[in-house]
C-alpha atoms as an extended CHARMM CRD file, in Angstrom:
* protein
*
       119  EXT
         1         1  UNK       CA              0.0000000000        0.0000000000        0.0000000000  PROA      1               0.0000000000
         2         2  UNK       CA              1.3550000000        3.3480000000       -1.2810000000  PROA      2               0.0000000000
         3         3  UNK       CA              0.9440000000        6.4620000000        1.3380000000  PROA      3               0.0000000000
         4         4  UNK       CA             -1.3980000000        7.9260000000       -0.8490000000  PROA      4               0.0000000000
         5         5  UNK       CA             -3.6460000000        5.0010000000       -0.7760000000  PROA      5               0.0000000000
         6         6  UNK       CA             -2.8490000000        4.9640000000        3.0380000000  PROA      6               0.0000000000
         7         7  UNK       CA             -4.0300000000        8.9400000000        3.6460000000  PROA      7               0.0000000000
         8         8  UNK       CA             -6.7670000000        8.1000000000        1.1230000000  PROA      8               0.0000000000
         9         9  UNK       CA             -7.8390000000        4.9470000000        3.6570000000  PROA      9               0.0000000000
        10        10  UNK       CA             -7.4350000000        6.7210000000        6.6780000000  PROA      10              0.0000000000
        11        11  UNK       CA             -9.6700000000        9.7130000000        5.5160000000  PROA      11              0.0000000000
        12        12  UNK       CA            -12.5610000000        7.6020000000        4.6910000000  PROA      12              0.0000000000
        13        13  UNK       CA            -12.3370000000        5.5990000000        8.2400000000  PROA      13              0.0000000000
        14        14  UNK       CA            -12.2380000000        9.6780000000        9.8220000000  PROA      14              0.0000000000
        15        15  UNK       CA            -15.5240000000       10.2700000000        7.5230000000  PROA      15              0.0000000000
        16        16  UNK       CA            -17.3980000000        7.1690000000        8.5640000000  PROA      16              0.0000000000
        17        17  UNK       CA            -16.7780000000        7.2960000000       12.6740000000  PROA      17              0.0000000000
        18        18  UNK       CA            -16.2860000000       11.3540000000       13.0970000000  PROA      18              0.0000000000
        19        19  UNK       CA            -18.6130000000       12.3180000000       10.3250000000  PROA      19              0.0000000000
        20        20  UNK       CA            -16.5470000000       15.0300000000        8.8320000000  PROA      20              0.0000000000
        21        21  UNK       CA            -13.8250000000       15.2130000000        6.0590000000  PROA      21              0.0000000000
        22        22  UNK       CA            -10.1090000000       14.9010000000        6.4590000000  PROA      22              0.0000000000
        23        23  UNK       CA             -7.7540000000       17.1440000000        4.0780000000  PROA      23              0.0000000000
        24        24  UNK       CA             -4.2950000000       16.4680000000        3.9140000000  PROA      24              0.0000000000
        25        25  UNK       CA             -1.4720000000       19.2280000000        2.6800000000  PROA      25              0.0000000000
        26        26  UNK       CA              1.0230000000       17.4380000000        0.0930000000  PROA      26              0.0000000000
        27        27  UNK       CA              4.6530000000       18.1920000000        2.1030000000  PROA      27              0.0000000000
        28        28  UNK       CA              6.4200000000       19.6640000000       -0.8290000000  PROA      28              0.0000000000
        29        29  UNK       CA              3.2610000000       22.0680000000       -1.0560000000  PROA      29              0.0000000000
        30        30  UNK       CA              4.0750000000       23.2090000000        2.7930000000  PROA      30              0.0000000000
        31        31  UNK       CA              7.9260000000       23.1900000000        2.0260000000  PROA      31              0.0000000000
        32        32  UNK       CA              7.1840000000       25.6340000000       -1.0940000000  PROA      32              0.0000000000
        33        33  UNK       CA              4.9350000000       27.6650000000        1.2230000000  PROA      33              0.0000000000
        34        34  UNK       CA              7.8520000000       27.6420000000        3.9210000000  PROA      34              0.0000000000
        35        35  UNK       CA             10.6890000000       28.6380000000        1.3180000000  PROA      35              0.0000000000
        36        36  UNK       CA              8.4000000000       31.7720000000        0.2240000000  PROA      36              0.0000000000
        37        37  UNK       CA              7.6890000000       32.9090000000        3.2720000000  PROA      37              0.0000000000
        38        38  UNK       CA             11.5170000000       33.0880000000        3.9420000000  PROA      38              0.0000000000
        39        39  UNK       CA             12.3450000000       34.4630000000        1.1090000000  PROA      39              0.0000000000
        40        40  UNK       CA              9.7290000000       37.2470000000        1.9480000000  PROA      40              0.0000000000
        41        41  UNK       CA             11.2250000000       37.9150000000        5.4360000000  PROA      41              0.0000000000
        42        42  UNK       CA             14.9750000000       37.9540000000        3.8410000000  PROA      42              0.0000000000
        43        43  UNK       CA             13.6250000000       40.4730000000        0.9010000000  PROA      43              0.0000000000
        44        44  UNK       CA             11.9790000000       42.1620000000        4.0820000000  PROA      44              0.0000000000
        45        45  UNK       CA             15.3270000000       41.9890000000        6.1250000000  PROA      45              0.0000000000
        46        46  UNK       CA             17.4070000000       43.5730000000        3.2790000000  PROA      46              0.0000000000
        47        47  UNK       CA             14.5410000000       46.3990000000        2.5330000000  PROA      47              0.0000000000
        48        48  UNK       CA             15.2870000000       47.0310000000        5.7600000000  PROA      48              0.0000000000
        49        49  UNK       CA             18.4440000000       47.3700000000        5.8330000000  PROA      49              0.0000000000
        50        50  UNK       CA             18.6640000000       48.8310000000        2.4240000000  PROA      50              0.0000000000
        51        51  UNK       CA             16.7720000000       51.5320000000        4.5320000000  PROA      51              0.0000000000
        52        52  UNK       CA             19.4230000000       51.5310000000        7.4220000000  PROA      52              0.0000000000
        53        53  UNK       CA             21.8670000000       51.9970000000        5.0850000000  PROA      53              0.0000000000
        54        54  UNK       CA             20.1210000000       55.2470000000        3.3100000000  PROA      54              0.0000000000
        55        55  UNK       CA             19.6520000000       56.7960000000        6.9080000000  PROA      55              0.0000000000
        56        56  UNK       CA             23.0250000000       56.9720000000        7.1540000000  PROA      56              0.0000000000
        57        57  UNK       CA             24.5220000000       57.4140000000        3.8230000000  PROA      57              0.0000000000
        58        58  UNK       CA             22.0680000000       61.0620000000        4.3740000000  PROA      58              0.0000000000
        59        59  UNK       CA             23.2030000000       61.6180000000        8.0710000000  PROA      59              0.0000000000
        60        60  UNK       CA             26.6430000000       60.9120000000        6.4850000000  PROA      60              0.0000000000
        61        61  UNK       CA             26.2020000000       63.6160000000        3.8510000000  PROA      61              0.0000000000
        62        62  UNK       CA             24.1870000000       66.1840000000        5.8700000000  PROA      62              0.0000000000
        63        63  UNK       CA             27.2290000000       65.9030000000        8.3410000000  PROA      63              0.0000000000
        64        64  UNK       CA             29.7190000000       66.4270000000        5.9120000000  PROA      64              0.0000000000
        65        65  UNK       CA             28.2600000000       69.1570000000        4.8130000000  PROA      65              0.0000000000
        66        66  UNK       CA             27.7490000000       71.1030000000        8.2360000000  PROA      66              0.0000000000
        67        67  UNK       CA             31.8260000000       70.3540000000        8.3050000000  PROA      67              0.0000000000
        68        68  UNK       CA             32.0780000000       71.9970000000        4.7110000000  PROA      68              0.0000000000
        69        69  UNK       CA             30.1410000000       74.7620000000        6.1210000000  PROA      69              0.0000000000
        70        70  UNK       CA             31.9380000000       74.8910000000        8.8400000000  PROA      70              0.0000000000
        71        71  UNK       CA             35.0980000000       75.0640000000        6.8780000000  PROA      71              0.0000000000
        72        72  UNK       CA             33.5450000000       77.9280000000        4.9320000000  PROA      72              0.0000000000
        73        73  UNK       CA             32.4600000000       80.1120000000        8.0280000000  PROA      73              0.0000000000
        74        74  UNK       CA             36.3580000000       79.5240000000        9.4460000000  PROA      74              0.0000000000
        75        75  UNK       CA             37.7690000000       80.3060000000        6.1150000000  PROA      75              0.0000000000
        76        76  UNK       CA             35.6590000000       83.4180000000        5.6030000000  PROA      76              0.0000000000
        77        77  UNK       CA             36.1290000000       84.8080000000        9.0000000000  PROA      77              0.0000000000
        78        78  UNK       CA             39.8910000000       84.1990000000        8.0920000000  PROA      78              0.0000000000
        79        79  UNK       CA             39.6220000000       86.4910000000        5.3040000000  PROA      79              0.0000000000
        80        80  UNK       CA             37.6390000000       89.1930000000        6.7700000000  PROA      80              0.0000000000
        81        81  UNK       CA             40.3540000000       89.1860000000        9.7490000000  PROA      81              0.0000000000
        82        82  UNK       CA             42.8020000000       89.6340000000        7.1140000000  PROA      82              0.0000000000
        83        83  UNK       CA             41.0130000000       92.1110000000        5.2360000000  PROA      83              0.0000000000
        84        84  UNK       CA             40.4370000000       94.0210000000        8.8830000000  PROA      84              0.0000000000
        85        85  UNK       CA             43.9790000000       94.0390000000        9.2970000000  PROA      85              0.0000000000
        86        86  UNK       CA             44.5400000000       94.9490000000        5.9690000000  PROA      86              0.0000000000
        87        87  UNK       CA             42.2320000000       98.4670000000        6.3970000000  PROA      87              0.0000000000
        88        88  UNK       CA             44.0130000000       98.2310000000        9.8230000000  PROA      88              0.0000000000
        89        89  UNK       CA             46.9450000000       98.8850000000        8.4020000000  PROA      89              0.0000000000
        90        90  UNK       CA             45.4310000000      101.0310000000        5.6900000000  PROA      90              0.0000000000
        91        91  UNK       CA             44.4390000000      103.7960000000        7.9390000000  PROA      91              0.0000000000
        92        92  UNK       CA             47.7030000000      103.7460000000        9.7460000000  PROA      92              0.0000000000
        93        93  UNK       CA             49.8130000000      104.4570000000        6.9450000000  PROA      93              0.0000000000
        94        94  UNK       CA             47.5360000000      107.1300000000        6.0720000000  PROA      94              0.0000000000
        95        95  UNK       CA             47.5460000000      108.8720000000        9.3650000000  PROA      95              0.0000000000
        96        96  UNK       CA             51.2410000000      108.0570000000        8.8710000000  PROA      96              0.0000000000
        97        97  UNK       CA             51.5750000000      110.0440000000        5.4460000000  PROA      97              0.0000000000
        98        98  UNK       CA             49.3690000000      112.8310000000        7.2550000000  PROA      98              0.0000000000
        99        99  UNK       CA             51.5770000000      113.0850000000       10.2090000000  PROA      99              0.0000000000
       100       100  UNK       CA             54.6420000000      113.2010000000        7.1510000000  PROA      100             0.0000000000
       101       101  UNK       CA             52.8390000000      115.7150000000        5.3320000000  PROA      101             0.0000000000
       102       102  UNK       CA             52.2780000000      117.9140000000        8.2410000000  PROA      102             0.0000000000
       103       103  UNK       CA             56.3240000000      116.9790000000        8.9810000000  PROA      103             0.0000000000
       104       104  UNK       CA             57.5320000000      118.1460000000        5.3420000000  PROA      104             0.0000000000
       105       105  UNK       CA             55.3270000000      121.5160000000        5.4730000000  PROA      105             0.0000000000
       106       106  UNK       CA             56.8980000000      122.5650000000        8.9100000000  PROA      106             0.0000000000
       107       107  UNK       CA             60.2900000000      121.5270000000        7.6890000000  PROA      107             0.0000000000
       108       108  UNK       CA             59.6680000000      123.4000000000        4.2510000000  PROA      108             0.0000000000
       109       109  UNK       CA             58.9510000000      126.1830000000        6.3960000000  PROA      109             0.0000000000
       110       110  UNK       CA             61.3520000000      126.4720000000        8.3430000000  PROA      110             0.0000000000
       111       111  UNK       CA             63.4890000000      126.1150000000        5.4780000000  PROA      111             0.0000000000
       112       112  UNK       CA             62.0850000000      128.8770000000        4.1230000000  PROA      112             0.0000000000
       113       113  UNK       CA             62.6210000000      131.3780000000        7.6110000000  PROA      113             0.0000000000
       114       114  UNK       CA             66.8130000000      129.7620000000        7.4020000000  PROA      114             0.0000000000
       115       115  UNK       CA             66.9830000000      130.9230000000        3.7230000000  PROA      115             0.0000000000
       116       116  UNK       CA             65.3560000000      133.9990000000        4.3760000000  PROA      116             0.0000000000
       117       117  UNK       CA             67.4140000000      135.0770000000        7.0430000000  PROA      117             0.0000000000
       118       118  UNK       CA             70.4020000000      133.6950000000        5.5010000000  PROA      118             0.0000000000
       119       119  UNK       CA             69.6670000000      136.0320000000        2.6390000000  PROA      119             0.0000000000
C-alpha cells in the first residue's frame, strides 16, 4: 500500500466514525509555502536594511556638509580678519603720510625762515 492510498484509507475511516472530512497538505506544497515565506522575510530583512543603510549614507552627507560649512564660516572669517587688518593697516599708513605731510610743510617752512634770514 502506497501512502497515498494509506491517507486516502485513513480519511474515509475519519468520515465514517467522526462524520466530517479529512484534508491532507502534500509536504512539498508546505515546504514551497515555507521557502516563500523566507524568502519574503529575507527580501523584508534587506529592505530594511537597504533603509538603514540610506539613513546613514544622508546623516553621512548632511554631516559632511555642516563640516564643509563649517570650513567655509572659518575660512571666511579668516579672510575678513585679514582684510580688517589689511584696512588696519590702511588707515595707519595714512595717518602716517598725514603726520609726514604735516612733517615736510613745517620743515619746508622752516626752510624757508633759514633761507630767508640767511639772505
Amino acid at each position: 500500500m502506497t501512502a497515498h492510498q494509506s491517507v486516502e484509507a485513513t480519511s474515509k475511516k475519519m468520515l465514517a466514525q467522526l462524520k466530517r472530512h479529512n484534508y491532507v497538505t502534500a509536504t512539498n506544497y508546505l515546504e514551497t509555502v515555507r521557502q516563500r515565506l523566507h524568502a519574503a522575510h529575507v527580501a523584508a530583512r534587506a529592505c530594511n536594511m537597504t533603509l538603514q543603510i540610506r539613513q546613514r549614507l544622508h546623516a553621512t552627507h548632511v554631516a559632511a556638509r555642516a563640516c564643509n560649512m563649517t570650513l567655509q564660516i572659518k575660512q571666511r572669517l579668516h579672510a575678513t580678519h585679514v582684510a580688517a587688518r589689511a584696512c588696519n593697516m590702511t588707515l595707519q599708513i595714512r595717518q602716517r603720510l598725514r603726520a609726514t605731510h604735516v612733517a615736510a610743510r613745517a620743515c619746508n617752512m622752516t626752510l624757508q625762515i633759514i633761507l630767508g634770514q640767511v639772505s
